[in-house]
N, C-alpha and C positions, 0 to 999 in steps of 0.2 A: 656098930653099923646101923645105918637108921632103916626101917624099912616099910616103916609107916607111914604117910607124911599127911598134914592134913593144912587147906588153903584157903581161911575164912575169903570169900570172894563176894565183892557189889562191883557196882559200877563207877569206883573209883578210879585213877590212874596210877593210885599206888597200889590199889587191889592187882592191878594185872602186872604191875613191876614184880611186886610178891610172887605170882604167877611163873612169871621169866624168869626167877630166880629159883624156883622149886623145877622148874623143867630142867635147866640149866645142872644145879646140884645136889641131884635128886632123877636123875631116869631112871635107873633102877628098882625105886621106892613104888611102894603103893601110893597113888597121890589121889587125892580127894578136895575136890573144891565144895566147900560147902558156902551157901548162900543163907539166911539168916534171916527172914522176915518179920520186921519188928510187928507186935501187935499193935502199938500206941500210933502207930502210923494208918493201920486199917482201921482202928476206932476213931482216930481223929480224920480222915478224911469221910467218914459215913455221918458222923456225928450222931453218933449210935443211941444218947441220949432221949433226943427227939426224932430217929429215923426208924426206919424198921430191919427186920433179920434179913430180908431180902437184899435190902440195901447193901450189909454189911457184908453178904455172901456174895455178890456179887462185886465188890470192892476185893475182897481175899481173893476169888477168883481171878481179876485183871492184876493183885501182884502177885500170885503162882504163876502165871502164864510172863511177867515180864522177869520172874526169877529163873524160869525155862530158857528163856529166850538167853538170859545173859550166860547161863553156864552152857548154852550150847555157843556162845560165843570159847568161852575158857576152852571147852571139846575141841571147835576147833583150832585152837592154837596150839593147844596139847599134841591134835594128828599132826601139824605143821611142824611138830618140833620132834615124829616118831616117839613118841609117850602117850602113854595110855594111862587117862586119866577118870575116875568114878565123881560124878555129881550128885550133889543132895541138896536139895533145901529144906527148911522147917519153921515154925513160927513160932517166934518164943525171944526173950531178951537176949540180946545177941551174944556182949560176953561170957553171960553163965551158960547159954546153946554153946560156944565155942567151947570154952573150959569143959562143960559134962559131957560133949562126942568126942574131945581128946583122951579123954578120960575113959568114958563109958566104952567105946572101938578099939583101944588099944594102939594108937598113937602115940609114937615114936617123936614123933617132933612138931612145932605149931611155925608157918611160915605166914607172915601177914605184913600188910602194909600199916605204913607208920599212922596214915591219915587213910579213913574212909569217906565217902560221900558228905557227912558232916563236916570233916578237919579242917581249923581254921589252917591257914601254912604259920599264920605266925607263932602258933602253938607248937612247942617241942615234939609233943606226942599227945596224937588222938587219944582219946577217955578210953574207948575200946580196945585197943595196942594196951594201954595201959594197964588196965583191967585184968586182961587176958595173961601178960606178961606179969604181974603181981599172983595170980590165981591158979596158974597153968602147972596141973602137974608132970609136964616135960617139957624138955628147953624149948625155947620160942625163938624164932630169927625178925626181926623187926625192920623191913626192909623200906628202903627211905628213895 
């Protein structure tokens, strides 16, 4: 029985398919959306290079507050669906952040969309899906 469940989430359309599909089979699990913010994305938008520490703190700041924002999106469709669901974000490379809190938590199952924000559609499977589903050590559901 699974009783873990963990829901790597952005602001995908396959990230909340993922989503509906861990509400769906999965209410009785512990469900967890975790959110995942890439560092190479806060470095290259500060252009930390030539910028200063301020800069790049205040960059991390506006994507914690738009990682808030989105997992209080997941919260409420979770209440919408009577599932109570825990949220986390972290910053850190996404697949290995994925793979080491399935791992490190005690995660029963990994539920994720096929394609994130990045995914081309004509690609089989996002790099991430990929990644995670090659490295995961408990089953993965890949939701398309």
């Amino acid at each position: 029985m699974v009783s873990r469940v963990l829901v790597p989430f952005d602001d995908s359309d396959r990230s909340m398919d993922a989503l509906e599909f861990a509400l769906e089979e999965y209410p009785s699990a512990r469900l967890t959306a975790l959110h995942v913010i890439d560092p190479s994305e806060i470095y290259a938008a500060t252009g930390l290079e030539t910028g200063s520490l301020s800069n790049y703190e205040r960059i991390r700041d506006e994507h914690e507050t738009e990682a808030e924002n989105l997992l209080e999106t997941a919260r409420r469709r979770a209440a919408d669906a009577d599932v109570e669901l825990e949220t986390e974000y972290v910053i850190g490379d996404v697949s290995e952040t994925i793979v080491d809190y399935a791992e490190d938590r005690g995660v029963d199952h990994v539920v994720l969309g096929s394609h994130g924000r990045t995914g081309a559609s004509r690609i089989l499977l996002g790099s991430i899906a990929e990644t995670v589903a090659r490295r995961s050590p408990v089953p993965v559901t890949i939701v398309r």
